[in-house]
N, C-alpha and C positions, 0 to 999 in steps of 0.2 A: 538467581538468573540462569538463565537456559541455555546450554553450550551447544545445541543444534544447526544443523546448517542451513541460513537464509535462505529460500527461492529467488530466481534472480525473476518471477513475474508478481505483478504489484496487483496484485486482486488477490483478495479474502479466499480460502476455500471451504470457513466456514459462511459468511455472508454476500461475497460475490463486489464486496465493496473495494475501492481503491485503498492501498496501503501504502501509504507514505511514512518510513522507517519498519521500527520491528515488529510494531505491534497494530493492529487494527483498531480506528479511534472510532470504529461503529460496532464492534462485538467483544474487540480487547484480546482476541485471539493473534500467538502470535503466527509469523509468516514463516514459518519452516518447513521444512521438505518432509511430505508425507513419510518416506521412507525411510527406518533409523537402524540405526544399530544396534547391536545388543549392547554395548559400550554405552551409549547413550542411555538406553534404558536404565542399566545400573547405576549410571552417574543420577540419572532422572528421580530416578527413588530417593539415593542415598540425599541428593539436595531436598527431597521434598520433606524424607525423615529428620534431616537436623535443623532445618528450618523447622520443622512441627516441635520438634522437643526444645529448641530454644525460646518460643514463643512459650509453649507447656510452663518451661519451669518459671519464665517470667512472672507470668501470670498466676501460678502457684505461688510463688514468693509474694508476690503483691497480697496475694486472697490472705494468707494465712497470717502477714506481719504487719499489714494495714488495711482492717479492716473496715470498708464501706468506700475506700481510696478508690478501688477499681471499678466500682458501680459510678462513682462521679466519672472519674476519667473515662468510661463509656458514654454518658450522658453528655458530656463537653463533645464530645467527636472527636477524641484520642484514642484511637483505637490501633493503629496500625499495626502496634509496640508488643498487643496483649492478642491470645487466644480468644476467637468468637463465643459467647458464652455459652448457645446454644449447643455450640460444637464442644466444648469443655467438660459443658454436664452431660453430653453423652457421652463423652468417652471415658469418662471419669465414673462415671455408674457402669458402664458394662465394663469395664478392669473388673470394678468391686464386684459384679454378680458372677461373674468368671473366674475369682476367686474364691466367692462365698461357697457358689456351686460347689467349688471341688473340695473344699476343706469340711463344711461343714456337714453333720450327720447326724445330728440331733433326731432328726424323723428315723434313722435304723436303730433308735434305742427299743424304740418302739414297733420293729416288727419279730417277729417269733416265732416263725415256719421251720426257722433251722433247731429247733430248740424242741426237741420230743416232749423233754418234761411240762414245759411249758404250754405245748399243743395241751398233752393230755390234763394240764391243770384248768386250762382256757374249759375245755370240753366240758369238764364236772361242773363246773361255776355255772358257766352256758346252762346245761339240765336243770342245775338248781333253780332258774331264774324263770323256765319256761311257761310256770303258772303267772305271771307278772301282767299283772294288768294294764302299769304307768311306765310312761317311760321314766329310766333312770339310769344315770353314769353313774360306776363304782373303780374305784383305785384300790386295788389289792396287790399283796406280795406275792409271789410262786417261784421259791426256791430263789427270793433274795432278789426277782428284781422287782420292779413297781410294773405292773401292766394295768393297763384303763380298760375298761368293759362299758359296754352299752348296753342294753335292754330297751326293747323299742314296745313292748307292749303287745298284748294280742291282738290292738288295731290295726296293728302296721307289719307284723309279724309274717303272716300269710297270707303276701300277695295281693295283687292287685285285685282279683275275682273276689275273695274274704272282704276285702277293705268297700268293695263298691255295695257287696250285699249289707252289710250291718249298715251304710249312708242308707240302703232302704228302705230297714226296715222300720227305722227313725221316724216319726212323724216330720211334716216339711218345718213344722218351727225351728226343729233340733241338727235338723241336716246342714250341712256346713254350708255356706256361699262359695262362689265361682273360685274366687282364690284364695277361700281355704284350702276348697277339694285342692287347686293346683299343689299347694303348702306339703299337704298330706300325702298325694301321691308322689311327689319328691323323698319324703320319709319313709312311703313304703320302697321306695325302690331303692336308698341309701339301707334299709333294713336288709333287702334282698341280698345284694353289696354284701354287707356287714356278716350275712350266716353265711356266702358262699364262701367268705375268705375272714373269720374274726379274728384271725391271729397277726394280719400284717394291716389289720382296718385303721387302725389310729397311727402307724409309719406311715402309710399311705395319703393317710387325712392332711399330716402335719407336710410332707409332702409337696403334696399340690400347695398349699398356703407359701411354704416355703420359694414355692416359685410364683407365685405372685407375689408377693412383698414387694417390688419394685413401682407396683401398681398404686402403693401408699404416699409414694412423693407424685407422682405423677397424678394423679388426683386429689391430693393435698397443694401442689406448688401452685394453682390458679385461687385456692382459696385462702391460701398466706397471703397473694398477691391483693386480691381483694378488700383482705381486713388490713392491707396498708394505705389502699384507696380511703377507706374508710376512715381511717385514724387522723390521715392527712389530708382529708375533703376540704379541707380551709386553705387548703394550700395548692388546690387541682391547677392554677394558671403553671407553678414552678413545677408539679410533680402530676405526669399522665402516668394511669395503667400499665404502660411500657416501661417506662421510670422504675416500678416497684415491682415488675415483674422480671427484669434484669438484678436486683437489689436481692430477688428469691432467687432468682437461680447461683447467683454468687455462695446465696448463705450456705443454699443446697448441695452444692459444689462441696465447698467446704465439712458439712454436715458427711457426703459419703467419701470423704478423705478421712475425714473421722474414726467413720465404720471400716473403712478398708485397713488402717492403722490395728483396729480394738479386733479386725479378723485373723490379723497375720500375728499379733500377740497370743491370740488364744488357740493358735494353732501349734503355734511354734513352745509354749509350756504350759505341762501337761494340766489337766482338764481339773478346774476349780472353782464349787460356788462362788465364790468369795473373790477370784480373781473377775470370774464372768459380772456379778453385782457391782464390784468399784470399778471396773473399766465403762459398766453405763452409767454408773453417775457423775465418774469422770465427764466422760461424752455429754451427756443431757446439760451437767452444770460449764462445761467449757462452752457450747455450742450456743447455749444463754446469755454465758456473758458475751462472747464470740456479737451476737445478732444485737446487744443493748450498745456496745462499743462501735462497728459498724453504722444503727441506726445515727447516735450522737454525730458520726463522720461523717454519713452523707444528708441528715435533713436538718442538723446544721438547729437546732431546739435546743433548748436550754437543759439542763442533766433531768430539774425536779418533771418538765412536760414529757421528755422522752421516756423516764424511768417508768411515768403513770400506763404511757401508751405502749413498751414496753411489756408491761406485767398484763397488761389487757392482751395485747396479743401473745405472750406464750400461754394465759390458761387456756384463751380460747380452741388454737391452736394445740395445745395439749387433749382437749375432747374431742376436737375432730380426727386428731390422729388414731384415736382412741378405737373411736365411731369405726372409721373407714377400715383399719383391722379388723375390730369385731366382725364389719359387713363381711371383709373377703375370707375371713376364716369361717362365718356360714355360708358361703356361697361355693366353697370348698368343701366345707360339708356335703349341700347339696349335690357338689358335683360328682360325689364319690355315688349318685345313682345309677343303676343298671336295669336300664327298662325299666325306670319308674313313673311311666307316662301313659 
């Protein structure tokens, strides 16, 4: 509630409307004195902050120890109690990437500008390769660490003027179509990329992917939502689109609570296959049963129809995730072009 001082005039000064008591029953704004204090303000915040965090952990507490609870009680119209979903899963995914960001550093294993030896072992490799006609990635060691190489081939090697004359010298059967050539001049310019700087090309690559990964629920969450339309199409009168797309973002929620958990663990002891592999099967297998437990709570099926429909949606949903990676990590690729157009 707002400790501000009344106006003693009863008109709106957002909508111009009469105000009979505090608040305006045509915009919901209330009728206070434009002009505040700093005291106000402070109080302003600090209300608006523990109101936010008491709703937060409510509604955390509900996601995580009754699962599918909070998607029904959205669906009823008990909402007041609990954090807006949408507003949840945003703030709950930009924590995690504000965290991931700073912690994680995977992509600088992978660069090697500061590392002489390394430059000069990149360089020999590089020479050895330049008669290379196919493209080819090669993993090699150089003084103990793993570094990744590319080799793009003499098609793509030198430049866009090279790359346009050999399209003609081609007869027209052989010569690529429209979005090949497109394809191709992508690669010669990720080639260009690649020899003006080979020693930080694959840090860089990992990178940019790196900061897209957010992009993976956000264009997976409409098509989880989907294949629940689908699962429960016999049931479309009890369960709209909206229904199952509150029920994903819940799962989602929880899913990078998950990740925000399995990032501050791998942060905080020190760096291990074997902790990094059971913290995501941890996650994959809790976050499964997490979504099988949920469904049974809110659509309310019997264990054997839920478990069938269940196992349909995590393979499916397991290849798209699949998919939608692989897509943004070539497209990350691609982006690593410099004047490849």
């Amino acid at each position: 509630m707002s400790h501000g001082e009344l106006r003693k005039e009863t008109n709106c000064l957002n909508c111009d409307a009469q105000v009979d008591g505090r608040y305006c029953k045509n915009c919901g704004q209330e009728n206070l004195e434009p002009k505040q204090t700093f005291w106000h303000l402070v109080t302003h915040f600090f209300n608006d902050v523990t109101h936010f965090d008491g709703k937060f952990f409510i509604t955390l507490k509900s996601l995580l120890l009754k699962p599918g609870f909070l998607t029904e009680e959205y669906v009823k119209g008990r909402r007041m109690k609990y954090l807006d979903p949408v507003r949840m899963y945003l703030f709950v995914s930009f924590a995690f990437f504000l965290l991931y960001l700073a912690v994680e550093n995977d992509a600088d294993k992978f660069k090697y500008s500061d590392d002489p030896a390394l430059v000069h072992g990149i360089d020999s490799l590089i020479a050895k390769d330049k008669g290379s006609k196919s493209f080819n990635m090669n993993g090699v060691k150089i003084n103990g660490k793993n570094v990744i190489l590319f080799n793009f081939g003499d098609n793509y090697s030198h430049g866009l003027q090279h790359y346009d004359s050999l399209q003609k010298a081609l007869p027209d059967s052989l010569r690529s179509d429209e979005f090949g050539r497109y394809i191709e001049k992508s690669i010669v310019g990720v080639a260009n990329t690649y020899y003006q700087n080979p020693y930080d090309f694959m840090g860089n690559l990992l990178d940019k992917f790196k900061h897209s990964f957010s992009k993976v629920f956000f264009i997976s969450l409409p098509i989880f939502s989907l294949m629940l339309t689908l699962l429960y199409i016999r049931r479309r009168k009890d369960f709209f689109y909206v229904s199952h797309a509150i029920f994903t973002l819940h799962c989602y929620i929880v899913a990078w609570f998950f990740l925000t958990i399995k990032t501050i663990i791998e942060a905080i002891v020190p760096e291990s296959i074997v902790l990094t592999s059971s913290l995501q099967i941890i996650i994959y297998l809790g976050l499964s049963v997490y979504i099988l437990i949920a469904m049974l709570q809110f659509y309310k099926q019997s264990v054997w129809k839920t478990s069938i429909k269940w196992l349909i949606l995590i393979a499916i949903m397991f290849v798209v995730l699949l998919l939608i990676q692989l897509g943004l990590l070539v497209n990350s690729f691609f982006a690593m072009a410099s004047g490849g157009h």
